[in-house]
C-alpha positions in Angstrom: -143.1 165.9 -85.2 -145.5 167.2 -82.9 -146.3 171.2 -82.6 -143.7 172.5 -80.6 -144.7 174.9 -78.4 -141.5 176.3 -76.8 -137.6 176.0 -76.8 -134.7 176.5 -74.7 -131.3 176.8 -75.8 -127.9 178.2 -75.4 -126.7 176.7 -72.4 -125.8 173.6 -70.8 -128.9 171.5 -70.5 -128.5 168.4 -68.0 -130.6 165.6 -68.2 -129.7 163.9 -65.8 -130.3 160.6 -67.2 -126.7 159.4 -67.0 -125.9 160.0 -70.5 -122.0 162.1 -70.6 -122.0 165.4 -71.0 -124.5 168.3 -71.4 -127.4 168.9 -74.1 -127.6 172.2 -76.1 -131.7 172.6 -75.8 -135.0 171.1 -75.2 -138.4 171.6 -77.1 -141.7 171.1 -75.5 -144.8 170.3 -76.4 -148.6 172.4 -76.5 -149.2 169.9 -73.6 -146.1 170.7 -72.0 -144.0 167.4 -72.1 -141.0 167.3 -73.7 -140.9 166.2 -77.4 -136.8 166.6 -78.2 -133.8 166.6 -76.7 -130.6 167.6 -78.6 -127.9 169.9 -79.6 -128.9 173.7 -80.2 -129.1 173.1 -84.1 -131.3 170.0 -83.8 -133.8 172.2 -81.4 -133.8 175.0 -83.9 -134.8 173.1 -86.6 -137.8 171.6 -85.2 -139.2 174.8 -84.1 -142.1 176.6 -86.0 -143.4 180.1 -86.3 -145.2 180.4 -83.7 -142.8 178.6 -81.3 -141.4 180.6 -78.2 -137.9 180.7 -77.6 -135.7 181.2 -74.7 -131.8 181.8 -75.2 -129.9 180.7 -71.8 -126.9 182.8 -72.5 -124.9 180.3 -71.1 -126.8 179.8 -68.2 -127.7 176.2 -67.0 -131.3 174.2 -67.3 -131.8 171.0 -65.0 -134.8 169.0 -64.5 -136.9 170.5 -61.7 -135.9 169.9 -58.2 -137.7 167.5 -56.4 -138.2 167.5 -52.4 -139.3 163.9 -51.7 -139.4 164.8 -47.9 -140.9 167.8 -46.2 -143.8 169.4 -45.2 -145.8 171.7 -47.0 -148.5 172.4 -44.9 -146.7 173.0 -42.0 -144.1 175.2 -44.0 -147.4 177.4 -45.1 -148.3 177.8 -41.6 -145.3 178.9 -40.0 -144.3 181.4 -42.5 -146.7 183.6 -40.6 -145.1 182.8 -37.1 -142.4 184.4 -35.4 -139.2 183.1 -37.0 -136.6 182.3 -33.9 -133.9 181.5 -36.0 -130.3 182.0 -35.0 -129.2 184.0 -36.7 -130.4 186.8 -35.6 -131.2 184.8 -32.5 -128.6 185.0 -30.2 -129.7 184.2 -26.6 -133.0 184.0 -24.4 -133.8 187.4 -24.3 -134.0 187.6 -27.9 -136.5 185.0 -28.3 -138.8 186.8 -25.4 -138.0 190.3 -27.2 -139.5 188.9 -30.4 -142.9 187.2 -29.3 -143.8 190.0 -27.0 -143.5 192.4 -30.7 -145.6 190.0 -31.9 -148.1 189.9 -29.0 -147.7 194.0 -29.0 -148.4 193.7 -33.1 -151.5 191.4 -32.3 -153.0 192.1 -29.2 -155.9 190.0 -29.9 -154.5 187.0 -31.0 -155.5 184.0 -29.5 -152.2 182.3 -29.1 -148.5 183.4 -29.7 -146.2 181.3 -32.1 -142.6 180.9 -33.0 -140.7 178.6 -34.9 -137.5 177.7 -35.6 -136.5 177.6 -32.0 -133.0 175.5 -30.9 -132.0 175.2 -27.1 -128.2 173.9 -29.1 -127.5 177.5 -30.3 -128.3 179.5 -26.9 -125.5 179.8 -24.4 -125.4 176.8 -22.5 -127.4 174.9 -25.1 -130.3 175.1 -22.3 -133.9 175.2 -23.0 -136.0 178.3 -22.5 -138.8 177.2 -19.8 -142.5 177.8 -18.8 -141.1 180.7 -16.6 -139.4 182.7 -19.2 -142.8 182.4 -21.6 -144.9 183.9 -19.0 -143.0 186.5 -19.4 -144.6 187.7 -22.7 -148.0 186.2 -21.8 -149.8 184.6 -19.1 -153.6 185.2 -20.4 -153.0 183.3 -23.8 -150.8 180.6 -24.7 -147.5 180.7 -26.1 -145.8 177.8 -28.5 -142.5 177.9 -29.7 -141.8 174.8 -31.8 -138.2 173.2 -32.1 -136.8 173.6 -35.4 -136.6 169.5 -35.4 -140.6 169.8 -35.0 -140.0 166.8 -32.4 -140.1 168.9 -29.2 -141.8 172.3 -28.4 -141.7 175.0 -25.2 -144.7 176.4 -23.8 -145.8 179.2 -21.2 -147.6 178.1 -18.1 -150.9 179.0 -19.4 -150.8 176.7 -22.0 -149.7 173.7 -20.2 -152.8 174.8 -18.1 -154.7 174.4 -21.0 -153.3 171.1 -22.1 -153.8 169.6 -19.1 -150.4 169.0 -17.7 -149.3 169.1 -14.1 -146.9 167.2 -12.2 -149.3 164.2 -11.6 -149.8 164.0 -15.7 -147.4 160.6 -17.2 -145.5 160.9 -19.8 -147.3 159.7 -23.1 -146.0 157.0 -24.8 -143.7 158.1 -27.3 -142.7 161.4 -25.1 -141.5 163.0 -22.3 -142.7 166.0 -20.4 -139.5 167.7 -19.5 -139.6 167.7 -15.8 -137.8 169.5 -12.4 -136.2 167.7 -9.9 -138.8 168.3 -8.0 -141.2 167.1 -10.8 -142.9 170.2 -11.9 -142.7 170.7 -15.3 -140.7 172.5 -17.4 -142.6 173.6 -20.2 -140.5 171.6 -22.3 -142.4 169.1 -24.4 -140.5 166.4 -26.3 -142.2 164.1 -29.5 -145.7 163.2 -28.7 -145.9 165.4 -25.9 -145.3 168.3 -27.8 -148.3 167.4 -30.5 -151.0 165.8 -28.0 -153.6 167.6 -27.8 -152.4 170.8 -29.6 -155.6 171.3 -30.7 -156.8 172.6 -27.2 -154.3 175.4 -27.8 -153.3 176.1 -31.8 -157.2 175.6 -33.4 -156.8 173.2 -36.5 -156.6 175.4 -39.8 -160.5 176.0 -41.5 -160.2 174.7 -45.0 -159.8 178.1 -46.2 -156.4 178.9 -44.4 -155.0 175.6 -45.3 -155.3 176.6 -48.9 -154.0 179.5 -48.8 -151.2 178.2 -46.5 -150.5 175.9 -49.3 -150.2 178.3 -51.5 -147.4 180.0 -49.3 -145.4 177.1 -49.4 -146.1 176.8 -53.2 -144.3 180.2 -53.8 -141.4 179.6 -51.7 -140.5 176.2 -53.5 -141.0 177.8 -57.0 -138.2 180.6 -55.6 -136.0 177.8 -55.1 -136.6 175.6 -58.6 -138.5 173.1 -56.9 -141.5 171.7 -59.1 -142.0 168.0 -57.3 -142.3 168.0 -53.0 -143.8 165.2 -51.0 -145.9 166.0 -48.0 -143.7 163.8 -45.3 -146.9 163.3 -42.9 -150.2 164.0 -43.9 -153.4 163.3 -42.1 -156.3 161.9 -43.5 -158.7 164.8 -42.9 -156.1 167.1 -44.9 -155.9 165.4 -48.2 -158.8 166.8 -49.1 -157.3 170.5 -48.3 -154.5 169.4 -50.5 -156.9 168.5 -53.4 -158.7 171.7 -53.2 -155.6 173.9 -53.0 -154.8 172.0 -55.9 -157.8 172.5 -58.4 -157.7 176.0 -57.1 -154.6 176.4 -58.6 -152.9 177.5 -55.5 -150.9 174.4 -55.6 -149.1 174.3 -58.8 -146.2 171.9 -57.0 -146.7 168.3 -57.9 -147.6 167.2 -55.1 -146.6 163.5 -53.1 -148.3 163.1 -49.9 -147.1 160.0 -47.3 -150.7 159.2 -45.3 -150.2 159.5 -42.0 -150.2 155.4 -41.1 -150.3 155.3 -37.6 -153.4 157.7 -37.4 -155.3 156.4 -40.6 -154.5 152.5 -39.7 -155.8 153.8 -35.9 -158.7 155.7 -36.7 -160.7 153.1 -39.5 -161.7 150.9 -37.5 -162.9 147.0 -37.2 -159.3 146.2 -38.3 -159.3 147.4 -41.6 -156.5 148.5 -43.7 -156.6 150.6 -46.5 -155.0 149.6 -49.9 -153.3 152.5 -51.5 -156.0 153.1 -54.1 -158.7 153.7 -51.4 -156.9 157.2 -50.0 -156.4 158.8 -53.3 -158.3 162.3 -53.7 -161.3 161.9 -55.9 -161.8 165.3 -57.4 -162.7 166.6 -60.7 -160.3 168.0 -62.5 -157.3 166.7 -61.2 -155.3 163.7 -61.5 -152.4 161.9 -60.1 -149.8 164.0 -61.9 -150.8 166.9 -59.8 -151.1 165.1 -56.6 -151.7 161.7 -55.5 -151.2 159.3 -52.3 -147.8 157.6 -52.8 -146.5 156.3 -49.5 -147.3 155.1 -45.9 -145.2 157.2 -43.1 -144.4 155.9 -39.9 -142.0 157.0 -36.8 -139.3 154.8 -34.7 -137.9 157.8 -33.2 -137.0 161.2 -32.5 -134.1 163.8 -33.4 -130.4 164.3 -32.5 -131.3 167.9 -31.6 -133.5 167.0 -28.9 -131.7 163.6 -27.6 -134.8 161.4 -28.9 -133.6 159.5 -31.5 -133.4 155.6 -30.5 -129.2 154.5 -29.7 -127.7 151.8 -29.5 -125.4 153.4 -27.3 -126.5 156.5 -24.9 -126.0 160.2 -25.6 -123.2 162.0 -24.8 -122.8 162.5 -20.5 -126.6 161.4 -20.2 -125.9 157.9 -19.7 -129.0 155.4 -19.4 -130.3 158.0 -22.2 -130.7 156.0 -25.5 -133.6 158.3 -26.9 -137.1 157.9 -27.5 -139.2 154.8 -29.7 -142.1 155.8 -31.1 -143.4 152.5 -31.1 -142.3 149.9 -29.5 -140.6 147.1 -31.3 -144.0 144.8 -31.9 -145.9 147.1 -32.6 -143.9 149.3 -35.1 -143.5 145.6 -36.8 -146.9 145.2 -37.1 -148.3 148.6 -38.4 -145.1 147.8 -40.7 -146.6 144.5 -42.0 -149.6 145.9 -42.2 -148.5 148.3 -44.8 -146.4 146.4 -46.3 -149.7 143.2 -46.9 -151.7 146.0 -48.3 -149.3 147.3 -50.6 -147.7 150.2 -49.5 -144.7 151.3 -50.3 -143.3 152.3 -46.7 -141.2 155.3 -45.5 -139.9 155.2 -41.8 -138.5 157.7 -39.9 -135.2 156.5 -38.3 -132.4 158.2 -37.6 -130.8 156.6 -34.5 -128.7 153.4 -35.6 -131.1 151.2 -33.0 -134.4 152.7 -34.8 -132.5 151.6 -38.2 -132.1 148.4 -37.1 -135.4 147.9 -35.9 -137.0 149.2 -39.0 -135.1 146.6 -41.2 -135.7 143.7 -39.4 -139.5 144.8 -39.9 -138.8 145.3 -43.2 -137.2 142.1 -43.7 -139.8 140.1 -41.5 -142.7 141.5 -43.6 -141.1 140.6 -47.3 -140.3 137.0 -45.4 -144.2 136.4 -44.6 -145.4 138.3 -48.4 -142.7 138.6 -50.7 -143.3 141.6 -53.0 -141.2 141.9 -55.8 -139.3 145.3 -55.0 -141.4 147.0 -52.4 -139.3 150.4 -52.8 -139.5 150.7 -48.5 -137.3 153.5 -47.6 -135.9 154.9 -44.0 -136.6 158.7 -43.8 -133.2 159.9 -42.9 -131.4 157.2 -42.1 -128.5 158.9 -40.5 -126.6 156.9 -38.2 -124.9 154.1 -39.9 -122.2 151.6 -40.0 -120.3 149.6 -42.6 -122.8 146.5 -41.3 -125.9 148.8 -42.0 -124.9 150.4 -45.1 -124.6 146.2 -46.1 -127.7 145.1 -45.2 -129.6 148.1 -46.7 -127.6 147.2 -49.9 -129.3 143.1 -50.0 -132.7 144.7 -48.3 -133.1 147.4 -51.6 -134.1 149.9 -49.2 -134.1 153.6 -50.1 -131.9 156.1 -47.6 -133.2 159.4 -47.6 -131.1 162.2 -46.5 -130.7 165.7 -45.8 -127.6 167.0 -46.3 -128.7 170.9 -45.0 -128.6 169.4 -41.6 -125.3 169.2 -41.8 -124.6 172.7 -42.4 -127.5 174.0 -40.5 -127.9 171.3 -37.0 -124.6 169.7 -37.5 -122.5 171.8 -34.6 -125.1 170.3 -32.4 -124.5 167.0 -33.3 -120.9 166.7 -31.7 -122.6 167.3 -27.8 -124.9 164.7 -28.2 -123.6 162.1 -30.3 -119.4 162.6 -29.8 -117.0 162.8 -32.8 -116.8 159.4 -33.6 -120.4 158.7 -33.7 -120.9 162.2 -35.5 -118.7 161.6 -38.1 -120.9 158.2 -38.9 -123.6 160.4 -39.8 -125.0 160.6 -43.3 -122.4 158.4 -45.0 -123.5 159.9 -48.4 -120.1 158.5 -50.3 -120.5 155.2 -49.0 -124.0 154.6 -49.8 -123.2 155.5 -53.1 -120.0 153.0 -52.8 -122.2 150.2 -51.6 -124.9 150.7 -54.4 -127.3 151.5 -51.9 -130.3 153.7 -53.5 -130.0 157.3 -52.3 -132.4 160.6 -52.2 -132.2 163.6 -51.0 -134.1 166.2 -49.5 -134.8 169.0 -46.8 -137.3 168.2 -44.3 -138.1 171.7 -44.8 -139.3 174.1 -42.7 -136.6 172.0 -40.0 -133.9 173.6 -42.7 -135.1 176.3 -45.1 -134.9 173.8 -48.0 -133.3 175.2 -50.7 -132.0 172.6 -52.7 -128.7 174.5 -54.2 -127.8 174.5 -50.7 -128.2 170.7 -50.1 -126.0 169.9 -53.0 -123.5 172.6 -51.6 -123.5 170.5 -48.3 -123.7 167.4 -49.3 -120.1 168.3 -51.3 -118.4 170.6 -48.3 -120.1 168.7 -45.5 -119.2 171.8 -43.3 -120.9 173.1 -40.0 -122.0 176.6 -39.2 -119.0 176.8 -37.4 -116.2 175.1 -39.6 -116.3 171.4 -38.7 -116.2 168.7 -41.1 -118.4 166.0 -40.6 -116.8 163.1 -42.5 -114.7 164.5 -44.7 -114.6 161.2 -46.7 -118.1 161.3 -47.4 -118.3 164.4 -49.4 -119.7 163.5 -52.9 -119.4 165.6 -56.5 -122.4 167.9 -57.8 -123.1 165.8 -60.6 -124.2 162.9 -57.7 -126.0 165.4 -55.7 -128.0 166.9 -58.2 -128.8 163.8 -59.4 -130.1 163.4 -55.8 -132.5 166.2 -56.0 -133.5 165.2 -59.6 -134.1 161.8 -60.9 -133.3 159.6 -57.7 -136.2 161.1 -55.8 -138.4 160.1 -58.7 -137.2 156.6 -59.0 -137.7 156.8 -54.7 -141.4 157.8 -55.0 -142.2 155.8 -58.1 -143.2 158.6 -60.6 -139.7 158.2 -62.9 -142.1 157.9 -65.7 -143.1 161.2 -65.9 -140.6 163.5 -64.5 -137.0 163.1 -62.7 -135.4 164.0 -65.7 -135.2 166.0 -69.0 -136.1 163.5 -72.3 -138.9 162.8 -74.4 -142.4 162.1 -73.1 -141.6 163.3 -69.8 -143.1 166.7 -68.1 -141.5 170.0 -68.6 -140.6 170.8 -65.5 -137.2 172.5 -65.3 -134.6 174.5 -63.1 -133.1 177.8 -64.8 -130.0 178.5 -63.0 -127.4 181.2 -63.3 -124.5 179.3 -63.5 -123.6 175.4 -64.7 -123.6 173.8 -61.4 -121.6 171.0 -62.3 -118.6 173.7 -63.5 -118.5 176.3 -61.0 -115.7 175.7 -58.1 -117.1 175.3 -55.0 -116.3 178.5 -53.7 -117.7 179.9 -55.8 -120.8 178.3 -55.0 -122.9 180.9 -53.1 -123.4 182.8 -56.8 -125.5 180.1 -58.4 -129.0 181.8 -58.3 -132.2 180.2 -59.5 -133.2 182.4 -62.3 -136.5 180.6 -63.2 -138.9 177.5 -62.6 -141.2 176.1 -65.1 -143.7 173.3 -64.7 -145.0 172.0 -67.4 -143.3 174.2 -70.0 -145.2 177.1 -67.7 -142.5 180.1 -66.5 -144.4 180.2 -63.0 -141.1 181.7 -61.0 -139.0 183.8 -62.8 -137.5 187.1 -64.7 -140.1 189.1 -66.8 -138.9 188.1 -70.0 -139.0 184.2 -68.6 -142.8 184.3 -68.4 
């Protein structure tokens, strides 16, 4: 046997790999893969001298969490912006209370920020406007971003600045929220609220990019995570990515979905890139640590800000049946183009008409070039039937989900969508019923992301405010931690190497305080992350960890 360089042992070590019951330890390599799997004795006796051990005590080790959908970048960024979360947010004046600290804090700044912002949890459930913004600035602008990150509020200044009046149309894909006299709001829905943001919140040098990555790389070690995928990433930023990266600011491994409609857009004389052609060529770093793995696109919006694409309109808005992003012919052909080059494809959809759109493109692009297992997925994929969850099933198209909306948007949910169609929402027992391949993830900052919390939702399905949202759907631990393990690897087609704990695959592991899949649910709230490694590397963790 190889040198072994380090084990752990004496606790419940889940592989993950659908094999019953739990391992007692895990030795890794000098090159930090895993060489053995076993029961404690069989770990001792392959250790050396010189090898490092770690006694669990009883606590728990799982492979490394993996986020297949969210946003590092933009999770970097925000951290330094004011957070307008409720709680502590409780009504408008809050929100004005807390940018005007910050503009009081900063008096130079050049524009004011907030995130986290949600019209569903003020009284009323009624957006803030232009008119309350000016009321902590009217020299600078001021942004206050949805916590969806498909709609966004400004002061009047900025809307000044973006070039927005009454006589402005709507862009395609958005809506500039309007009075009935047609002045605007200040509310900016989907591609309104990113147009042009440049001309008010300067793109990030470089320099702040990396160290914005390297924000959001400390806040996923805190919560065990060791694989995240970029869910959007432009092509002028993969390059920030790579050099965050060999700087060793990114120690995540690190998936990025190129931005499709922007890089198929921006190449021009009809050329489409084949997935080898984005990939970051830098010394010193290889497709382990990051690489290009999927193609994103949009068909619609959010529940939260009544964009996503219905069949049916929302709840007392009738003739309201959301936003498309792209309009059916054209969201088909950026699909098939994709799809001829040999992407795999991830599509945002969550509204069941955007679902239905995406897989008839799917299925008309595998009907003109049949690819054997293309892997296409729907990013969150919420709104489903029996009929759906069917065809996704004969398709072999990836759902993945987020099952901290629930707890964290899901009150909201009922006003627009009604209980029937609420209750419809993130079927996670039934896809699993049905066969139909399942990952989960955050979407994080739109949640905080923590992925002990998603399991703990996807098994109580509960609201903020004590609603069940399909009770039938809850699903065990042991499915949804196999849903923030292995199944996200098998979704972004790097199984080989990580996913789960055996032989030959990376050392990337979750210490946790308690066995996850033995601690009653109400107890739940105890379980702690106690230490991440990647690559048999302690890079989160207690003292004696390291």
């Amino acid at each position: 046997m190889r040198s072994v360089q380090l084990v752990i042992y004496g606790g419940p070590v889940h592989t993950m790999t659908g094999e019953p019951g739990a391992r007692g330890g895990v030795a890794v390599g000098p090159d930090g893969r895993i060489i053995a799997v076993g029961s404690e004795e069989e770990i001792a006796a392959v250790a050396g001298p010189r090898t490092r051990r770690i006694d669990l005590h009883g606590r728990a080790l799982t492979p490394g969490f993996f986020d297949c959908h969210m946003h590092l970048l933009w999770l970097g960024r925000i951290l330094s912006n004011v957070s307008l979360a409720s709680p502590p947010v409780a009504e408008k004046a809050d929100i004005i209370r807390l940018l005007r600290e910050r503009r009081a804090a900063d008096p130079t700044a050049k524009v004011i920020q907030g995130n986290y912002y949600d019209q569903n949890r003020l009284p009323g459930g009624v957006h803030v406007t232009r008119e309350d913004l000016d009321e902590v600035a009217t020299d600078v602008p001021v942004r206050i971003e949805h916590t969806s990150g498909h709609a966004a509020v400004v002061n009047t200044r900025a809307l000044q600045m973006l070039g927005i009046s009454r006589d402005t149309p709507d862009p395609a894909g958005g809506e500039i929220a309007r009075t009935a006299q047609g002045r605007p709001t200040g509310v900016l829905l989907e591609s309104a609220s990113w147009n042009n943001l440049d001309r008010i919140v300067p793109d990030p040098t470089k320099a702040e990019a990396v160290e914005a990555l390297g924000r959001a790389n400390r806040y996923l070690l805190e919560r065990g995570i060791t694989s995240a995928t970029d869910a959007n990433t432009a092509a002028s930023e993969i390059d920030w990515y790579a050099e965050a990266a060999v700087s060793d600011r990114l120690r995540i491994r690190t998936n990025l979905m190129a931005a499709w409609a922007e890089i198929v857009g921006g190449i021009g004389q009809g050329e489409v890139p084949a997935p080898d052609a984005l990939q970051p060529a830098r010394t010193g770093l290889d497709g382990h640590r990051l690489h290009v793995g999927q193609a994103k696109l949009f068909s619609d919006g959010a529940i939260t800000t009544r964009t996503c694409w219905l069949t049916e309109p929302f709840e007392r808005m009738p003739g309201n049946f959301g936003i498309a992003m792209h309009d059916g012919a054209e969201l088909e052909e950026l699909i098939w183009k994709a799809h001829r080059a040999g992407w795999q494809i991830a599509t945002h959809a969550i509204g069941d008409r955007a679902i239905d759109v995406v897989l008839d493109a799917y299925a008309n692009a595998q009907r003109r070039f049949s690819r054997h297992r293309p892997n296409h997925r729907i990013e969150h994929c919420m709104l489903l039937n029996e009929e759906r969850i069917a065809r996704m099933r004969r398709q072999r198209v990836w759902s993945i989900g987020q099952p901290e909306f629930i707890a964290g948007l899901g009150d909201a949910y009922y006003s627009a969508l009604g209980e029937e169609r609420t209750n419809r929402l993130s079927p996670y027992a039934s896809l699993d019923a049905h066969g139909v391949a399942q990952a989960f993830s955050s979407d994080c900052p739109v949640v905080p992301g923590a992925p002990l919390d998603g399991i703990f939702a996807a098994m109580n399905r509960t609201t903020r405010n004590g609603r069940t949202i399909g009770p039938d759907e809850r699903i065990s631990a042991e499915t949804a931690l196999y849903a923030y393990t292995a199944a996200p690897a098998f979704a972004s087609r790097v199984q080989r190497d990580r996913g789960t704990i055996e032989p030959g695959k990376w050392a990337d592991f979750a210490l946790l305080s308690r066995d996850p899949l033995d601690t009653p649910i109400d107890e739940w709230a105890d379980i702690r992350v106690e230490a991440t490694f990647i690559g048999g590397e302690c890079l989160y963790g207690e003292p004696e960890l390291r």
